[in-house]
DRENSERO-447327 format. One record per residue (C-alpha): residue in three letters; x, y, z. Coordinates in pm, 1 decimal. Each point is the difference from the previous one (the first is absolute). Layout:
(ALA, (X, Y, Z))
...
//
This chain:
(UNK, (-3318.3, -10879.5, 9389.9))
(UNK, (-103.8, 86.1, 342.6))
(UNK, (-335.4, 151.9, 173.9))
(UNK, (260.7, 198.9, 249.1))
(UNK, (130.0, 344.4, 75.3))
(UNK, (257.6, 125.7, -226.4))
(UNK, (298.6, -64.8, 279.1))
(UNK, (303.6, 215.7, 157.5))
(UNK, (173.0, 41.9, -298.6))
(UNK, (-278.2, 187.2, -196.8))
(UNK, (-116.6, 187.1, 298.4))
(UNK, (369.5, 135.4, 73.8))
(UNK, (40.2, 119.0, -302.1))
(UNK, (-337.8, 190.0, 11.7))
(UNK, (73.7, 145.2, 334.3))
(UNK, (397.6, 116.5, -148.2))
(UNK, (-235.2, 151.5, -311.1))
(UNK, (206.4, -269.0, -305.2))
(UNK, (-314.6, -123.6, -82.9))
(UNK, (-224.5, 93.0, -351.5))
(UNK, (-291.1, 184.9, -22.3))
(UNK, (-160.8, -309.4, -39.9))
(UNK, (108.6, -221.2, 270.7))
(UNK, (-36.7, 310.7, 253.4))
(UNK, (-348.4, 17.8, -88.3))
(UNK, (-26.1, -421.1, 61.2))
(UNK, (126.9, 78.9, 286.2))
(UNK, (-222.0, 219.1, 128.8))
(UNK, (-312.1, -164.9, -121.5))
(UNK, (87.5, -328.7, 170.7))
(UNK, (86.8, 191.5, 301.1))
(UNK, (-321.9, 218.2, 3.2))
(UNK, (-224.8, -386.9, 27.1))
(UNK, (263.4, -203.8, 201.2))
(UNK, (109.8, 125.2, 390.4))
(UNK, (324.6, -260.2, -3.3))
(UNK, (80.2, 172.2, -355.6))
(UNK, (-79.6, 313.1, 150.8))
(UNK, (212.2, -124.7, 332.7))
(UNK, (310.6, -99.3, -219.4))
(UNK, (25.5, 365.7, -175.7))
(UNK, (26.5, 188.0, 331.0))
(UNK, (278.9, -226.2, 135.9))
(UNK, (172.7, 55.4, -372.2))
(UNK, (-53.5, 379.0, 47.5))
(UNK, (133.1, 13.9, 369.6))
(UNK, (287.8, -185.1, -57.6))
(UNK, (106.3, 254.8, -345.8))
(UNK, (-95.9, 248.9, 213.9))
(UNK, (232.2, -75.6, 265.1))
(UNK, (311.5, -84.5, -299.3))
(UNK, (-106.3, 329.3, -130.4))
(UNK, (83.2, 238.6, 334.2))
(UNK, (371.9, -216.5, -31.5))
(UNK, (63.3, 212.2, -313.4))
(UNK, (99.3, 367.3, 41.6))
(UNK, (-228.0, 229.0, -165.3))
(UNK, (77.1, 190.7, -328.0))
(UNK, (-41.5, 352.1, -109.7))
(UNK, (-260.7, 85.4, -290.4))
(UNK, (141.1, 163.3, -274.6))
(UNK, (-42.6, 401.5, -9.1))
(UNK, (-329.6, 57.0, -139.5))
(UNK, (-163.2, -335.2, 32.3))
(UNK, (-299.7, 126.0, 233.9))
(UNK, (-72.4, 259.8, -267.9))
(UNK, (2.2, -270.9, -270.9))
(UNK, (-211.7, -179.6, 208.5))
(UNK, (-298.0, 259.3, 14.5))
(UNK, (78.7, 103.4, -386.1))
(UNK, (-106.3, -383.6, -61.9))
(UNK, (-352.6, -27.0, 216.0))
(UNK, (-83.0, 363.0, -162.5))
(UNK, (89.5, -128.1, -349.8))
(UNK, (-206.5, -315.0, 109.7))
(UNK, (-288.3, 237.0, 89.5))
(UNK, (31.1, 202.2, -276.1))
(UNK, (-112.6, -347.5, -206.0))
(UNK, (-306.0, -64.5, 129.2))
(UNK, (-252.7, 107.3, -224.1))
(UNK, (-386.9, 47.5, 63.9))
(UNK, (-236.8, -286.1, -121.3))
(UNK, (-177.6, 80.7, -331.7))
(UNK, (-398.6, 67.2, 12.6))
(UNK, (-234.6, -293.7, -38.0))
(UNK, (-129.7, -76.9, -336.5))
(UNK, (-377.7, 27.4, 21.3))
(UNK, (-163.0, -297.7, -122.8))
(UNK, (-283.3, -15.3, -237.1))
(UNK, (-341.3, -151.0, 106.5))
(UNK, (57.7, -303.8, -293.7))
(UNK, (285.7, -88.8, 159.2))
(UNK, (-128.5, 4.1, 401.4))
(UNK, (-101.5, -370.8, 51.5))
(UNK, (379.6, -116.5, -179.2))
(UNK, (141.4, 273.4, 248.9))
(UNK, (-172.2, -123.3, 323.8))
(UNK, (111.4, -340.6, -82.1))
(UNK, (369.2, 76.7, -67.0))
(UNK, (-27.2, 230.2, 354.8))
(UNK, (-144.3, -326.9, 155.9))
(UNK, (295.9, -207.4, -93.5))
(UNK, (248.6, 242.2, 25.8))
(UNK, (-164.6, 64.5, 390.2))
(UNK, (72.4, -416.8, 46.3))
(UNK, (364.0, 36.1, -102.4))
(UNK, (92.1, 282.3, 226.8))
(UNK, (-125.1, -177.0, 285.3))
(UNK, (180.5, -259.0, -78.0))
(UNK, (316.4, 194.6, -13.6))
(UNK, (-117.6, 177.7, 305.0))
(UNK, (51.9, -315.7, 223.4))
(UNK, (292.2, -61.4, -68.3))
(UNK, (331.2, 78.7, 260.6))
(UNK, (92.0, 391.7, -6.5))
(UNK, (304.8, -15.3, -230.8))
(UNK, (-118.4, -224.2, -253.2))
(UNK, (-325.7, 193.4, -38.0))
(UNK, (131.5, 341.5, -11.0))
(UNK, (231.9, -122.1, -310.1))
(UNK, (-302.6, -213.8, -129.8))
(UNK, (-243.2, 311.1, 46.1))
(UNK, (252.7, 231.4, -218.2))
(UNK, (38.1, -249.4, -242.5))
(UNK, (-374.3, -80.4, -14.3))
(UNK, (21.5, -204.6, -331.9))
(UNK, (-14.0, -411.9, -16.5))
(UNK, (115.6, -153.1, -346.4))
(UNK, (-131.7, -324.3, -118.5))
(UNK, (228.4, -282.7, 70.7))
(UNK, (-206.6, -308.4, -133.3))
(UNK, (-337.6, -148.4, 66.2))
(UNK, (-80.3, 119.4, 392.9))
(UNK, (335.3, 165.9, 32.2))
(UNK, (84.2, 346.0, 57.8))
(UNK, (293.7, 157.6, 67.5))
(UNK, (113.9, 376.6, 108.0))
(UNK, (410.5, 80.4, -16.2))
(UNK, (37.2, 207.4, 327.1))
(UNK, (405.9, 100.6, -59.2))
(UNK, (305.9, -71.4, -116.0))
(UNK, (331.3, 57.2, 122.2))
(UNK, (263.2, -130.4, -266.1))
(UNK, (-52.6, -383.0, -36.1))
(UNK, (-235.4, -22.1, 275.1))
(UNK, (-345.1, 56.7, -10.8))
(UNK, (-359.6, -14.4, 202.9))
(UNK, (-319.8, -109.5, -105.9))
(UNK, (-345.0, -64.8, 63.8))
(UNK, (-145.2, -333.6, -107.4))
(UNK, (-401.6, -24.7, 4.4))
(UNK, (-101.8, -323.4, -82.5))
(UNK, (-360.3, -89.5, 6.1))
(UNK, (-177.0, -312.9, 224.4))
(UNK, (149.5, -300.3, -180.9))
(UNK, (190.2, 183.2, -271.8))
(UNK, (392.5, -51.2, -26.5))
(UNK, (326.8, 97.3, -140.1))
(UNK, (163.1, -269.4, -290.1))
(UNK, (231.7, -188.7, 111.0))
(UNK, (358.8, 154.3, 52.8))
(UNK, (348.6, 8.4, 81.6))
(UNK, (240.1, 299.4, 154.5))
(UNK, (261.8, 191.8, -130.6))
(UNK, (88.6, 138.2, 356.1))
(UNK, (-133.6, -6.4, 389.2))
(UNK, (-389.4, 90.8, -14.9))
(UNK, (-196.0, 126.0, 309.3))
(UNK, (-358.0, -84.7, 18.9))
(UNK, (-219.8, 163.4, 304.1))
(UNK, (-382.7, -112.6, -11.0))
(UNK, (-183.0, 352.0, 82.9))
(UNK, (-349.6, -163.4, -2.4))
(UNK, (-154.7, -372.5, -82.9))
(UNK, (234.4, -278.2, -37.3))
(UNK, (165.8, -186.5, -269.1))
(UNK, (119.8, -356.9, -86.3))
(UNK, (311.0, -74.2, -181.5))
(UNK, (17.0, -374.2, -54.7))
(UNK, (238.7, -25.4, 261.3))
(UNK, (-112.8, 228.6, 322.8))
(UNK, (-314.2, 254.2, 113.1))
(UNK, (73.6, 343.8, 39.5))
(UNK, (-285.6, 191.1, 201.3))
(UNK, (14.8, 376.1, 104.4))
(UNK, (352.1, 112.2, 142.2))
(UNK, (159.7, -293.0, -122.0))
(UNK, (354.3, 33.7, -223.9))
(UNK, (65.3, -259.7, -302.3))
(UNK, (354.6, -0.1, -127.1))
(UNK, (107.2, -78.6, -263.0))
(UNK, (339.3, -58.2, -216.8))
(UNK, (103.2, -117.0, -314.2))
(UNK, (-1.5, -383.0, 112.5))
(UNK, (-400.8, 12.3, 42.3))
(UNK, (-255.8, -4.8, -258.5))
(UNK, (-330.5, 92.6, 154.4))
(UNK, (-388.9, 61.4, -152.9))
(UNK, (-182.9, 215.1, 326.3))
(UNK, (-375.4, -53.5, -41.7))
(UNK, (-227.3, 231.2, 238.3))
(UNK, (-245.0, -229.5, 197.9))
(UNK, (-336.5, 37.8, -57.0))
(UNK, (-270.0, 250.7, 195.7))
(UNK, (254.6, 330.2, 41.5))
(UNK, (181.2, 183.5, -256.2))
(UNK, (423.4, -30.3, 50.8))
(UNK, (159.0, 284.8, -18.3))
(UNK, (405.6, -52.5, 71.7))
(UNK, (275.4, 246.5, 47.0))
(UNK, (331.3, -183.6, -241.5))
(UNK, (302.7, 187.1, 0.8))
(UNK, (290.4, -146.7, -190.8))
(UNK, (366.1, 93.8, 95.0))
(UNK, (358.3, -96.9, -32.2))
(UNK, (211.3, -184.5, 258.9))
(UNK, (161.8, 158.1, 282.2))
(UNK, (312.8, 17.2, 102.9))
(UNK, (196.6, 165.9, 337.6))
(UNK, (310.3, 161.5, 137.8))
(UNK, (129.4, 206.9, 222.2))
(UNK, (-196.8, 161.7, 275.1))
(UNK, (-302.5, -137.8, -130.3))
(UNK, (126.8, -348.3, -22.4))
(UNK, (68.7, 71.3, 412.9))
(UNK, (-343.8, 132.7, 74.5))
(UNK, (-106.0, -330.2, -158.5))
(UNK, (196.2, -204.0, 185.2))
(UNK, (-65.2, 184.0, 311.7))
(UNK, (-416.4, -79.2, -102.8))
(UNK, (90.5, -313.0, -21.1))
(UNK, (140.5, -51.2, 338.5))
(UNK, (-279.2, 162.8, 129.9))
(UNK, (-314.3, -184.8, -139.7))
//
């Protein structure tokens, strides 16, 4: 497990688009709170760019730009108009101003954190109890890989566990201890199927983490150059 940036081989594949939904939006979170991150990801974009102006340029099919406007209209078409408020009666006014006081804490909460994350975390709006302190909030999915939000409160943990695959963890805000390393804000815990690991949030700040899970990754062809070429280059 490592408190590092991703490396060449993820960011490659991100800039050459063979990445999940999931590990693009890892990505971009760890690149939107770390300026080498950040750094790396233009120099993996520049150098795709420059493999893709070696390939000659294909023809859409007939059609395709009128498909393409039939899909944002249909996407329009979608969007329906929120429903009126329910009024509330006055029996019910001191549970409501509560419930609006807590509900005010969590979206500014979810309002701090990095652009891409929040915007998903915003739409989703809904954490779902995980165990004594522990929250968490499934962001996407994209076949076997998937994002989440992990809340954990000051001092509160996750059990003990193992991995069936590669997990990505990105502390967001606060800081937590696994037993074997501290992660604070923008740092990345890894993690594979040879570690077991319990993360307990230090105490004084919330922890709120950004784990992605994801299969391995393997290249060829062109990418496998543009990786190699990165790799020369850093």
């Amino acid at each position: 497990m490592t408190n590092h940036p991703l490396g060449d081989e993820i960011y490659i594949a991100y800039a050459a688009g063979a990445l999940s939904a999931p590990m693009r939006l890892l990505v971009e979170t760890q690149a939107a709170v770390r300026n080498e991150v950040r750094e790396e990801c233009e120099l993996a974009e520049a150098a795709a760019g420059a493999l893709l102006e070696q390939i000659p340029p294909a023809g859409l099919k007939p059609g395709a730009l009128d498909q393409v406007f039939a899909a944002i209209d249909a996407e329009r078409a979608s969007l329906g108009e929120a429903g009126a408020m329910r009024a509330v009666g006055s029996s019910d006014e001191r549970r409501d101003v509560s419930a609006a006081s807590a509900a005010g804490r969590a979206i500014e909460e979810l309002l701090s954190l990095p652009g891409s994350v929040r915007d998903h975390a915003l739409e989703v709006g809904q954490w779902n109890f995980a165990g004594p302190g522990v929250r968490r909030m499934e962001l996407m999915r994209d076949g076997s890989a998937k994002a989440e939000l992990i809340r954990l409160e000051p001092g509160r943990g996750v059990p003990r566990h193992g991995h069936d695959c590669r997990e990505f963890t990105l502390v967001l805000t606060g800081a937590f201890h696994d037993g074997l390393n501290r992660y604070g804000a923008g740092e990345l815990c890894t993690a594979d199927p040879s570690l077991e690991h319990k993360p307990v949030a230090e105490e004084g700040e919330v922890c709120i983490a950004l784990a992605v899970t994801d299969g391995p990754l393997a290249f060829t062809g062109p990418l496998g150059w543009v990786q190699r070429a990165i790799g020369a280059l850093s």
